[in-house]
N, C-alpha and C positions, 0 to 999 in steps of 0.2 A: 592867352593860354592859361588854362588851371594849372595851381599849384599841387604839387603830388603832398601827402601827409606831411614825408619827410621835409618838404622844403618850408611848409607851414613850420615845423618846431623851428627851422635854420631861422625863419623868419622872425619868431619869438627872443630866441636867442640871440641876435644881432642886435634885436632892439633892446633886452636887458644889457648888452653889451654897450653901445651907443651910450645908453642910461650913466654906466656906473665910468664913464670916460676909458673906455678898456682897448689899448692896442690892440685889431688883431686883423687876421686874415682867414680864407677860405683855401685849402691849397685843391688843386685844381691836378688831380689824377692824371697818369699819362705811361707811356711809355717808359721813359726815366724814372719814374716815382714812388716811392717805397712803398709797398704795400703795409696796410694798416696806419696807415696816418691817422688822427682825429680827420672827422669835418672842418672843425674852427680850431687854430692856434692862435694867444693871445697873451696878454702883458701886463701887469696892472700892479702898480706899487712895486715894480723887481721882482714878482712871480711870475717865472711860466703856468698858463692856463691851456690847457687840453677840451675842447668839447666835443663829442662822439652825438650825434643827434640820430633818432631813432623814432620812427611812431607806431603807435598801437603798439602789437605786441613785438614789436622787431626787437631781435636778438645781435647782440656783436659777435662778428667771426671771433674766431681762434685767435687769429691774425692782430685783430682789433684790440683786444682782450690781451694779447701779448706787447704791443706801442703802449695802452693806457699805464700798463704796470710798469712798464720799464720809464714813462714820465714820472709815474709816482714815485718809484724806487730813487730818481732822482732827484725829489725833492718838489717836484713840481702838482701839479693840483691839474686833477685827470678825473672827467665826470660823463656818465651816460645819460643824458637828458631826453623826455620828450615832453609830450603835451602835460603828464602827471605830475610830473616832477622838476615843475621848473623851478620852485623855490627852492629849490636846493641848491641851484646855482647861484639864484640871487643870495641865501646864506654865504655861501663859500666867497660872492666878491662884494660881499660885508666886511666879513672877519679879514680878507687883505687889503680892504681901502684901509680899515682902521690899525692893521699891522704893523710894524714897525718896518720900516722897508731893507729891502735888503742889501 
C-alpha cells in the first residue's frame, strides 16, 4: 500500500528521530483522545519534543496550533515539520543533545 504525503514526512521524522537516539511515540487518535495532540511525542536529553508533521501546503487546525503553544508555553520544544523543513528539526535535537540536561 502507498504511503500518503503525510506519512512520507512521519517517515522522515522517525528516522531523524531513530538518528539522534530520541524517545518517542506516535499517539494513536480515538475516542478518548484529546484532540490536537502532535503526530509524534518525544524525549531527548529531559526535553519534551512535540512534532506536528504536515505535507505540501498543509496547514494546523486551531486546535493543533493551540496543544503546540500550550507545549511551548511549557517549556517544551513544539515544531511543524514537513518535507521543507526538516532541518529545522535536526537543528532543534542538536542544540538539546548538546544542552545541559535537565
Amino acid at each position: 500500500m502507498a504511503k500518503t504525503p503525510e506519512g512520507l514526512v512521519k517517515e522522515k521524522i522517525t528516522k531523524l528521530l531513530k538518528e539522534y537516539e530520541v524517545y518517542y511515540f506516535m499517539p494513536i487518535g480515538g475516542m478518548y483522545s484529546k484532540i490536537g495532540v502532535p503526530d509524534v511525542i518525544g524525549c531527548l536529553n529531559g526535553r519534551f519534543i512535540a512534532v506536528e508533521a504536515k505535507a505540501g501546503k498543509g496547514k494546523t487546525t486551531a486546535l493543533q496550533d493551540r496543544e503546540l503553544k500550550r507545549i511551548k508555553d511549557a517549556g517544551g520544544v513544539s515544531l511543524v515539520i514537513n518535507e521543507t523543513n526538516l532541518d529545522e528539526l535536526r537543528q532543534a535535537l542538536e542544540e538539546i543533545k548538546h544542552a545541559i540536561p535537565i
